[in-house]
N, C-alpha and C positions, 0 to 999 in steps of 0.2 A: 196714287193713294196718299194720303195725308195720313201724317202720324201723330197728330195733334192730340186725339183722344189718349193713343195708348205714352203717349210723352206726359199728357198729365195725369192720367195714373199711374205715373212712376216717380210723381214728383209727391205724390198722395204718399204714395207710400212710404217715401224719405225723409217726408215732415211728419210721419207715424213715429221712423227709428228716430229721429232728431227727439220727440216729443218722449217718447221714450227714455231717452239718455238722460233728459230734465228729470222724468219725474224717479226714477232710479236716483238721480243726485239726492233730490228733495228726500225721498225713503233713507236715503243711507247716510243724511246727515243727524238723523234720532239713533243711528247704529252705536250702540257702545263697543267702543275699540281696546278694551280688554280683553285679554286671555285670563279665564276661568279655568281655573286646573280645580279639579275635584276628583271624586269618584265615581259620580252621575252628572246627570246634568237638574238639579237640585238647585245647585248653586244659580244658575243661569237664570234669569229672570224671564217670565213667560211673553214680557212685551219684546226681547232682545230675540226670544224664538220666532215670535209673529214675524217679527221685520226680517228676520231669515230666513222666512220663508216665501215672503213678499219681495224681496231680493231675487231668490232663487227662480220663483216666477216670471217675474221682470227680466231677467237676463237670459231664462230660454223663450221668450216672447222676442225680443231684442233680439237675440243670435240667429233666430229662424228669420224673423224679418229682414235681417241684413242680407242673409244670405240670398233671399228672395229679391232683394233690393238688385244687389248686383249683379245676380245672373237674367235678370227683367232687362236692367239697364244693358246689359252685356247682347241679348237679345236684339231688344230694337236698335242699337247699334248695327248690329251686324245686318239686320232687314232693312235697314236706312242704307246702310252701303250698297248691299248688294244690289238694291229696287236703284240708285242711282248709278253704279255700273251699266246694268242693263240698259238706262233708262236713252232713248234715238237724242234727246233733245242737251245732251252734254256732250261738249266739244271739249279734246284734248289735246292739246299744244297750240299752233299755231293757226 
């Protein structure tokens, strides 16, 4: 069995979170990094809400993908092992 397909949709998917991590940079360098103390949120400016919540998206996109990322990759590891354990055509030791 060849693992080719599912090894490059795991690398699809790596260069999603990677791509991900960029454009999360790119969003969160328009973030204004003040603390707004008020008594609503009045003070806060409604572009500073947008981008947190563009933020907030972006990182449960990110977080779920990751997670998907490593137990994908944790997977085909362990089916690459075990199909080459079984496999008559590997020799061990000597």
């Amino acid at each position: 069995m060849t693992y080719t397909p599912f090894a490059v949709l795991w690398v699809l998917l790596a260069v999603i979170v990677l791509v991900l991590i960029g454009y999360r940079k790119l969003v969160s360098n328009k973030e204004d990094e003040t603390l707004h103390l008020g008594s609503g949120t009045e003070a806060i400016p409604a572009q500073q809400v947008e981008i947190a919540h563009k933020l907030d998206a972006i990182d449960k996109w990110g977080k779920l993908l990751t997670v998907v990322v490593v137990i994908y990759g944790l997977l085909l590891l362990a089916a690459y092992t075990y199909q080459t354990w079984l496999s008559p055509n590997t020799r061990i030791g000597l």
